[in-house]
Every structure is written in C-alpha cells, then in structure tokens.
C-alpha positions, -999 to +999 in steps of 0.1 A: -314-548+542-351-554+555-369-527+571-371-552+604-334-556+600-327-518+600-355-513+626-334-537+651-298-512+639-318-484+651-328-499+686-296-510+696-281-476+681-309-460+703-294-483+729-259-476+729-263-441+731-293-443+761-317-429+738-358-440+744-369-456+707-402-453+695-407-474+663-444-470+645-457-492+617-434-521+631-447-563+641-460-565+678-442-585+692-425-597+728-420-564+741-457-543+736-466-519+709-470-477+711-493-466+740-515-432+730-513-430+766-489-406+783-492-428+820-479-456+798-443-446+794-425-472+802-445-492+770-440-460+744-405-467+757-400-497+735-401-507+701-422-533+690-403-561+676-409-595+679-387-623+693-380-645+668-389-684+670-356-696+673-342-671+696-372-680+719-361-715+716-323-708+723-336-685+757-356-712+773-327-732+762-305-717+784-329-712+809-332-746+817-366-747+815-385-775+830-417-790+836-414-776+874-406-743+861-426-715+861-423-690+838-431-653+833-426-630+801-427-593+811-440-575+779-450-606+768-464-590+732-482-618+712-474-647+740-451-665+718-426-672+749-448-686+772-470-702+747-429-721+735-425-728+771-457-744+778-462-765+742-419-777+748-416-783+781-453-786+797-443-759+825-471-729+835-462-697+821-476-662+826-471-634+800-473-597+816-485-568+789-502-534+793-515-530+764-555-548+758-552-557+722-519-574+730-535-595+762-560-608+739-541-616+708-519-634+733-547-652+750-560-661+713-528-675+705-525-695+739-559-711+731-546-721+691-517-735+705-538-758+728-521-745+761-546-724+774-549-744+811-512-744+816-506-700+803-520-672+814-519-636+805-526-607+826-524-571+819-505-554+846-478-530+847-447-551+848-431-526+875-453-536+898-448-573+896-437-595+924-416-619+910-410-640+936-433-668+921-411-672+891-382-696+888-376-682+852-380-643+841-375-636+803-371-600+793-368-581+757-367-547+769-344-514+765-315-517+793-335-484+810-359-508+813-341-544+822-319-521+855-354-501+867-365-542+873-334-550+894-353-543+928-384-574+918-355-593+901-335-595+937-363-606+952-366-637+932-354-669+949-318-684+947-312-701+919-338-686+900-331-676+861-328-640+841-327-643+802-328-611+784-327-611+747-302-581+731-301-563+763-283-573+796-287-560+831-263-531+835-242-535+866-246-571+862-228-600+848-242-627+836-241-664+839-239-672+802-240-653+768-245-668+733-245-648+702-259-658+671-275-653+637-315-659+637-327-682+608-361-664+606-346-625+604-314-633+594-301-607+621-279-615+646-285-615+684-274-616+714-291-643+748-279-633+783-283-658+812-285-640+846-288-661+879-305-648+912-285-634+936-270-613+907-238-610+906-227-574+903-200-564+876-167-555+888-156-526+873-123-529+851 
C-alpha cells in the first residue's frame, strides 16, 4: 500500500471516530496544507491531500456544471477544481485558501492552464464566505468542517449544488452518491451531490 493510500485510511479513520487529522510531509492539495499559525485552526484541521484528476472530473460531473455556472472551491489547495471547471466547461470559478503559498501556486497554475480571465483565487477564511454568488460549492473537507459551513450553505439559492468529495454533510442527505475506484491513486472514493434547500436526514 502507498503511503498516499494509507495517508487517506488514516483520515477517514480519523473521521469516523471525530478525531481532527494532522498529516505532515503529505502533497498539497484541494483542501490546504499545515498552518504554523494557531488562529488558523480550522486549516491545521485538515490533511493535505489532493483531489485526484478524475475524481474532480466525476464531481463537476455531477454538478452539472455549465458555462452559466459559477463555481467556488473552499480550500481550494493547488486550484485544480476550478482550473477543471473553467478549461471543461468555460464557466468562472473562484478557489478560496488561507494559506499564501497555496494562493499563488494556484494562481500559477490558473495562468499555465490558460484560464486566468475566467478563475480567480482569493485568500480568505472560507467561514466567512457568502456563498450566495455560487450556483456550485465543491468541498474536500473533514465532516467538522463540511456541518460548521451549513449556515453559508443555506443561504445559497434554490437549486444551487453541494459536492463534497469523501465527506457528506452530517444531518443531511444527499441528492446523489457515487462510489468509485480513482485511476490515478488507485483508492477508492466516495462523491456526494447536495442540493440547496438541503434536505435534512430523517433519522431511522
């Protein structure tokens, strides 16, 4: 087993059992990297693993992304959503991240990718988003995480679409769930479609 394979086990262990994950010497990826910074929290919160291509490809998927979309990452890492947004579907995208080196690789990487006019990244605290512009939210963050955004999520218009990567929306059900085995980690994982207003989960 690769140490990103048993690095993934250990989050969704972590997970299960409501434990906070720090991962160090891991990719940055989707979801932000360490802070050094105690008033970042929510960031040292989550481990840094990357979304891989193909899971990106199935969320946007199941978005229904369109050109008349507009879509934000929160803890948008290295960019790679919005940037796959953008270069698929020509829609304007906006990556959220706290941390500075992670803004710029992602700004780097929007201006490779040739879709610097239609992306934009900004580093802000994702908790204090209004996400009321957005007709599609993309999230790979700890469950903590995904339920403290609830309050910016139900402000959101009708209609407008949740996909969260691994992690759902506790409290919530969801739209839509596919399940299946990345070809670039070889791990499998899980998409969640969520659809403003949410719908709560009755309990059993």
């Amino acid at each position: 087993m690769t140490h990103h394979r048993i690095t993934r086990n250990l989050v969704s262990i972590a997970a299960s059992l409501g434990v906070l994950l720090v991962v160090a010497g891991c990719p940055q990826g989707s979801t932000g990297t360490q802070s050094k910074s105690p008033k970042k929290t929510h960031k040292s919160e989550v481990a840094p693993i990357p979304t891989p291509p193909d899971v990106v490809d199935k969320m946007l998927e199941m978005a229904g992304v369109t050109k008349d979309d507009v879509v934000w990452d929160l803890g948008c890492g290295d960019g790679r959503i919005v940037i796959a947004a953008a270069k698929k579907y020509g829609c304007k995208a906006a990556g959220f991240e706290i941390e500075p080196d992670l803004v710029a690789k992602s700004r780097e990487n929007a201006r490779a990718a040739g879709v610097e006019e239609l992306v934009t990244i900004e580093e802000r605290d994702i908790f204090t988003l209004d996400l009321s512009e957005a007709t599609v939210v993309t999230l790979y963050l700890l469950p903590q995480m995904n339920e403290k955004l609830v309050p910016q999520i139900e402000k959101m218009k009708p209609g407008s679409r949740v996909v969260a990567h691994d992690f759902g929306i506790k409290g919530y059900k969801p739209a839509d769930v596919v399940r299946m085995e990345s070809t670039e980690d070889e791990s499998r994982h899980a998409v969640l479609l969520y659809t403003t207003p949410l719908e709560k989960q009755l309990d059993e």
